[in-house]
N, C-alpha and C positions, 0 to 999 in steps of 0.2 A: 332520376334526380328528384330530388324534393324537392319544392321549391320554399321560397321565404312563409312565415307565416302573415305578413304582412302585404303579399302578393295573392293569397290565395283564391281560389274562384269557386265556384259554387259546387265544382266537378270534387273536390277535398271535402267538403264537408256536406253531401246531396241530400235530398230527401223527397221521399214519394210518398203525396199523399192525394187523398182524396182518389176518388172514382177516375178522374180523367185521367191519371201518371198509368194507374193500370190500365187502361183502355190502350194507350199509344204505344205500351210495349207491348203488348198481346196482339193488336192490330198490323203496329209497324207498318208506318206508311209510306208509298211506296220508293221513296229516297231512303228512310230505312231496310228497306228490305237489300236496297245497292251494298248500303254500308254493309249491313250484316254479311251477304254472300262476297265480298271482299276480304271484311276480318275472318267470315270462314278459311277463304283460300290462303293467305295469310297465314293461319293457324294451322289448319288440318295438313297441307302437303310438307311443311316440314315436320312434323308430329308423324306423318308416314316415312320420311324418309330415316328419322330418328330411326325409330323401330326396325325398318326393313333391314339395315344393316345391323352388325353386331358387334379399359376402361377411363371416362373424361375423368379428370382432376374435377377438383374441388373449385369454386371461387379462387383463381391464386394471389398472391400477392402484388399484384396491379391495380386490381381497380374493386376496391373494398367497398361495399355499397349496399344496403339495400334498398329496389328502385319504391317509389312513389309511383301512382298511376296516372299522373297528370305527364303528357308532352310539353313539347317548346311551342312556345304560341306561333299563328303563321308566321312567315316572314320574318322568322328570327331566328338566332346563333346564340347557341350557348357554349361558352369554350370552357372546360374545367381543367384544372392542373390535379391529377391521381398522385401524392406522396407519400409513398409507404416505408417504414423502415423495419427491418427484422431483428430485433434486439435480442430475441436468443432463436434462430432455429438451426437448420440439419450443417454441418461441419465439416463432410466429405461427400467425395463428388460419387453420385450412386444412379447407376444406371446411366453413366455418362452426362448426368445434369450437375451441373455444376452446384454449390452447398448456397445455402440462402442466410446463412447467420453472415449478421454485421452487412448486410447486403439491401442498398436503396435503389428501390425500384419507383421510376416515375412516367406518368401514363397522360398522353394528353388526348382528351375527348373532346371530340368535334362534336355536335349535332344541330341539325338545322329543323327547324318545325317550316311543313308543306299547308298543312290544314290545321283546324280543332282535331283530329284525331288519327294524324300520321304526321311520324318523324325516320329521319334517318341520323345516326352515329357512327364517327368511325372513329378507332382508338389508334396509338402510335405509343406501345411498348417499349419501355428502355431499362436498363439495371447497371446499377454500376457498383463493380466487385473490387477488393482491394487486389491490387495486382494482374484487374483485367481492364479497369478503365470502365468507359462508358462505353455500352454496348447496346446495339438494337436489338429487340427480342422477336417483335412481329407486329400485326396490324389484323383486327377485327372490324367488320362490318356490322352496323346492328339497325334494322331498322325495325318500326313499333307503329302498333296501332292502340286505340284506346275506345272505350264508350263513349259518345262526343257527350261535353258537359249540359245540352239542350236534352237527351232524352231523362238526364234527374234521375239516376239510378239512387236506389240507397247506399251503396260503397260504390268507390273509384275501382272501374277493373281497365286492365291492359295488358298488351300481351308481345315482349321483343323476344325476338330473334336474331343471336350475335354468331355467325361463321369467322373463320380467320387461321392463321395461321399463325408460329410459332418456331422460333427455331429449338432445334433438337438437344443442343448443349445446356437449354432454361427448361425443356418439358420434354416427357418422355411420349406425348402426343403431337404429333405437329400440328396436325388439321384437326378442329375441334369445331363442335354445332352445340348450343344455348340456346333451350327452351325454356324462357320465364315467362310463366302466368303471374302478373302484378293485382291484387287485390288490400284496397287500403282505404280507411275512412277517419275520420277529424270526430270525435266528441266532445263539445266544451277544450279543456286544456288537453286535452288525451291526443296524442297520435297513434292511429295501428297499423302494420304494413307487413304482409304478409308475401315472399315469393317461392310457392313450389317449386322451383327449378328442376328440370331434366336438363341433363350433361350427354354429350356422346362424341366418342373418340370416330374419326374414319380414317387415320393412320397414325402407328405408331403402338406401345406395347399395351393400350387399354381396349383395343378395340375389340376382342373376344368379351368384355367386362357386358357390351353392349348400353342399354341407356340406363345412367346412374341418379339417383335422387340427389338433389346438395338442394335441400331446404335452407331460407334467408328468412328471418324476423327480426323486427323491428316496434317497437313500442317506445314511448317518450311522451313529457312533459312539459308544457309550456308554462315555466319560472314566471316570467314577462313574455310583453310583445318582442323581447331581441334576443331570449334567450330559451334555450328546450337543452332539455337534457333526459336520458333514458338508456338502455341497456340495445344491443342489435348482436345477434347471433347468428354465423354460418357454420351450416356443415356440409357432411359428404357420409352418405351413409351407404354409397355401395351402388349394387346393382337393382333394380325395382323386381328382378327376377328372384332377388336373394340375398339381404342386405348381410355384408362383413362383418365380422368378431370386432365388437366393440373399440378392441384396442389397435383395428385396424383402419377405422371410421375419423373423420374431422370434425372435430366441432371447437369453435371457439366463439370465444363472450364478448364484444367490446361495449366497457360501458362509454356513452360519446357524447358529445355539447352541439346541439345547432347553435348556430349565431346568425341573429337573424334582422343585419342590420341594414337593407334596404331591398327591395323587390328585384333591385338587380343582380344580388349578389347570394354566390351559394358558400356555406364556411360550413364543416364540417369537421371535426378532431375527433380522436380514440386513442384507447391504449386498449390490444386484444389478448385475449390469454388462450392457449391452447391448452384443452384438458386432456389429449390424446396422445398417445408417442408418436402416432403418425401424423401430428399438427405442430407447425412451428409454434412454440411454446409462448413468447412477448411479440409482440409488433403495433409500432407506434403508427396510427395511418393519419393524413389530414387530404381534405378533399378544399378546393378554393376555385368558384368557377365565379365567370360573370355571364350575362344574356345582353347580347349587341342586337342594335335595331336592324338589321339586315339578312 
């Protein structure tokens, strides 16, 4: 989640200078050292479990995003509403999922910030088809760690991890594991945000695909202080073993608006385009959260 540009903290836009910023991270004292072999275990044991077994979808059409590296402050809730709508994608039902054109999918995310530099998220999947009503799809767990904003990195990095599951008639995965590496930094009016993602199937017909790349970029502009606008692109390029014939790959473009009208509030809109036959070709998303004191 982004937050406001009007909320920002020093962890969005950091800077290391001088003799001393290097000294503290080459040292890392010794409450740093806790942190770091934390975010290690964190990182590294699902990074092995990725790998050990042996394809995930793409980012699907629920929770359109790409993350910022900043968490929820402690002792706080942030509740977002995910609306996506599919204005032109797939039209029959293949591989027994059901088709996603003309189909609005809506996601609600919990997360609650523990520390400066853990959070937990949980999502509540729904889609509603013409002729099937509103349906529950599944529920993802995500919890996240970050560089706490006191060590004054030069970029903002973090790093979630989202398990969960799916019912079978919306993915031809059930059980799905999300590895995002979040690395993003503020210059003057510029935003950059960058997330590697690894994907990995552990049931369902991807999981021979083994762990797949779906890279997330984001870049934007801030208009004014309530307004940013810029381009953010997902894809799905396959396996890391062996990336798919292009025309079998995900990629779509959405150009999108922050709105950025109080510290509380997250507003986010797009209209994305799909340049692949294997990518729903329009979809209209909007993201609307707030952050409760609690």
């Amino acid at each position: 989640m982004r937050p406001s540009v009007s909320s920002w903290t020093p962890t969005t836009k950091p800077t290391l200078t001088h003799e001393r910023g290097f000294r503290d991270i080459i040292a890392l004292r010794p409450r740093g050292r806790d942190l770091i072999r934390q975010g290690y275990i964190l990182a590294v044991v699902p990074l092995l479990c990725l790998l050990s077994a042996q394809r995930a979808t793409a980012q699907d059409n629920y929770e359109i995003q790409v993350y910022g590296s900043e968490t929820v402050d402690p002792g706080k809730t942030m509740v977002e509403l995910h609306s996506n709508f599919t204005i032109d994608g797939s039209k029959s039902i293949i591989d027994g999922v059901l088709p996603s054109n003309h189909v609005e999918h809506e996601t609600i995310e919990i997360t609650h910030g523990f520390n400066d530099w853990f959070e937990v998220g949980f999502y509540i999947f729904t889609a509603e088809h013409t002729g099937y009503g509103v349906q529950w799809v599944g529920d993802h767990i995500r919890p996240r760690v970050r560089i706490p904003p006191k060590w004054k990195w030069p970029v903002g990095v973090s790093l979630s991890n989202e398990i969960g599951y799916q019912r079978a008639k919306f993915s031809v995965d059930t059980w799905t594991w999300e590895i995002r590496p979040i690395v993003d930094k503020q210059i003057g009016p510029w935003y950059f945000a960058f997330n590697p993602t690894l994907d990995r199937s552990f049931h369902g017909q991807s999981v021979d695909q083994g762990v797949v790349f779906s890279p997330n970029v984001k870049f934007s502009y801030d208009f004014t202080k309530e307004i940013s606008g810029g381009l953010e692109y997902y894809g799905s390029t396959g396996p890391i073993t062996g990336f798919l014939p292009f025309s079998q790959q995900q990629h779509q473009f959405f150009p999108a608006i922050d709105l950025n009208v109080s510290p509380k509030w997250e507003i986010n809109f797009g209209l994305g385009v799909g340049v692949t036959r294997s990518t729903d070709h329009l979809i209209a998303k909007m993201i609307l959260g707030y952050r409760f004191d609690f």
